[in-house]
C-alpha positions as CSV (number, residue, x, y, z in Angstrom):
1,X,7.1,0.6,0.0
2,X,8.9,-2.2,-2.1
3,X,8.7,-5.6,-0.5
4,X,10.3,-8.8,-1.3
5,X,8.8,-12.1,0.0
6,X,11.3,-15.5,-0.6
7,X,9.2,-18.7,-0.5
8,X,6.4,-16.2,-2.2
9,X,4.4,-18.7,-4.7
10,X,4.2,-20.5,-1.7
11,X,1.1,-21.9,1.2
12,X,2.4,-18.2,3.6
13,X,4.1,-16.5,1.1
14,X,1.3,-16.1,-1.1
15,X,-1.0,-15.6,1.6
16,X,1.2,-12.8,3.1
17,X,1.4,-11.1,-0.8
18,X,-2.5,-11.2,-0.9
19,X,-2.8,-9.6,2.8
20,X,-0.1,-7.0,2.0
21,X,-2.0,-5.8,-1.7
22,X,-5.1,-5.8,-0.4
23,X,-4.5,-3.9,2.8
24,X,-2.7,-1.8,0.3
25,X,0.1,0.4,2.1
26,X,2.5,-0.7,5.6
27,X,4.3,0.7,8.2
28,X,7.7,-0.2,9.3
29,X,8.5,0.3,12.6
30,X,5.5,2.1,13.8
31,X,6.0,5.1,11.2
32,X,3.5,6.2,8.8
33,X,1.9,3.4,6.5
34,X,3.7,3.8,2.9
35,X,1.5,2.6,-0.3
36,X,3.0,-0.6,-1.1
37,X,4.9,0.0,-4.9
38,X,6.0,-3.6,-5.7
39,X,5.9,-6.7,-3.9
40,X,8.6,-9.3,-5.5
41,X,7.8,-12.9,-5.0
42,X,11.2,-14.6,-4.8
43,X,10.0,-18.7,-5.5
44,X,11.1,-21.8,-6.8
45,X,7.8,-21.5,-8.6
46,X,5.6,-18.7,-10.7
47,X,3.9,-16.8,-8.4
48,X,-0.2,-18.1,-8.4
49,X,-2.1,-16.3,-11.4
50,X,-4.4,-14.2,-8.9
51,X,-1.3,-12.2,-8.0
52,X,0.6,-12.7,-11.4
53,X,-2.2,-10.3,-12.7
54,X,-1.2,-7.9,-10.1
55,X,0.8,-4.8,-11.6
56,X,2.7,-4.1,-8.4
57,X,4.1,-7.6,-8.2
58,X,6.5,-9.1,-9.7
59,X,7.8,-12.6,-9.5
60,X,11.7,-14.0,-9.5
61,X,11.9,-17.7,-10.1
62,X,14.7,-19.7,-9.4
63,X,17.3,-21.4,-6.7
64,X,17.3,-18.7,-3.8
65,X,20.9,-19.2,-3.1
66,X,21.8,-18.0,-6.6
67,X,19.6,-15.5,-7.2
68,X,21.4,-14.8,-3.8
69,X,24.8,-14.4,-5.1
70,X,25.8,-10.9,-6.1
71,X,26.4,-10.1,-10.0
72,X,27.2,-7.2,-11.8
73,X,23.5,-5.1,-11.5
74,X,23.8,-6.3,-7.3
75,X,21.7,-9.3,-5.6
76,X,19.0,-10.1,-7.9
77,X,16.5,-11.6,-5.1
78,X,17.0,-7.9,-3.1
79,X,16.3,-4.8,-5.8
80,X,18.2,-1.9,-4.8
81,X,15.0,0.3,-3.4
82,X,14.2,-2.6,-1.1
83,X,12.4,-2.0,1.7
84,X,11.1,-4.9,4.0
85,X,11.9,-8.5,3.5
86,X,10.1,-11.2,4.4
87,X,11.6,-14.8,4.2
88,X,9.4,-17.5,4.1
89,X,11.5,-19.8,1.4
90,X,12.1,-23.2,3.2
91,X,12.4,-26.9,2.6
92,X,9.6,-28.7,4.8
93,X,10.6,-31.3,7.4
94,X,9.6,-34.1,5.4
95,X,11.5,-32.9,2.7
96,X,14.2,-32.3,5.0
97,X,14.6,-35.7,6.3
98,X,14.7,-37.3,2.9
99,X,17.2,-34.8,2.0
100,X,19.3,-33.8,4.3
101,X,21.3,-31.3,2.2
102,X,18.3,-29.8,0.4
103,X,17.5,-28.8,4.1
104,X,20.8,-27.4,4.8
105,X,20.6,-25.5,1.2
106,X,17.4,-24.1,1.5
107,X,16.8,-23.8,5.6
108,X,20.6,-22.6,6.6
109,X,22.4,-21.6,3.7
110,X,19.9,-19.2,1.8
111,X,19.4,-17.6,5.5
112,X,23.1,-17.0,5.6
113,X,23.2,-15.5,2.2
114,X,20.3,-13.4,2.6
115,X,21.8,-11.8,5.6
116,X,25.0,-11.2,3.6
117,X,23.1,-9.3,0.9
118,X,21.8,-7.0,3.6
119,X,24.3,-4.9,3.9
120,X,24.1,-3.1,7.1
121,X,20.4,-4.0,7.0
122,X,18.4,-2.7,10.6
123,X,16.3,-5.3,12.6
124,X,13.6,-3.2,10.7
125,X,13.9,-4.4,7.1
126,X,13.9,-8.4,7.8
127,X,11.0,-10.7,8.7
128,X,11.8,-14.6,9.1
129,X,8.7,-16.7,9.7
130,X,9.2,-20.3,10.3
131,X,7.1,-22.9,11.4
132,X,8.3,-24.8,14.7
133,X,8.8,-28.5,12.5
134,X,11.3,-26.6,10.3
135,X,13.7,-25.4,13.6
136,X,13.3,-28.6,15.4
């Protein structure tokens, strides 16, 4: 199983990494758990040092919505081989109401792209978490 997490060096995301590699495999839809292979952690920061040391992940730092955009090897944020994503990556309310375009960036538009670079993805394969401030 190869999981991506955005928001991943983050309060849930790195939570949800240390759950995931310690429990060790997953199920998707109620079939058989899978060992997880890699989880990527898709941040605006390195992931944490704990899970840096991890050999199954891996960590992708940089502005979601380009790492987003489609170049020649595909989407860098969602490997080919993907098999669940989880997206965590947001801009908290308080950051949101200083900013009011960081929270359109981050909250609306890096939702919208992720969908896009799911091709034909099945409810199966994406997770969105999100805290009741940040869809207020």
């Amino acid at each position: 199983m190869n999981i991506v997490i955005t928001g991943g060096a983050g309060f849930l995301g790195s939570r949800l990494a240390r759950t995931l590699l310690a429990q060790g495999s997953f199920s998707r839809n109620g079939a058989a758990a899978q060992p997880i292979r890699s989880v990527l952690l898709v941040d605006r920061a390195p992931a944490p040092a704990d899970l840096a040391s991890d050999s199954r992940v891996h960590s992708l730092v940089g502005d979601l919505n380009a790492l987003l955009t489609p170049g020649p090897q595909g989407v860098p944020a969602i490997p080919a081989g993907t098999d669940v994503v989880y997206h965590l990556a947001a801009a908290v309310s308080g950051e949101c109401e200083a900013d009011f375009d960081l929270g359109m960036r981050s909250n609306l538009a890096a939702t919208e792209a992720l969908l896009s670079a799911l091709p034909g993805y099945d409810q199966g394969k994406l997770a969105q978490l999100r805290t009741a401030k940040v869809i207020q």
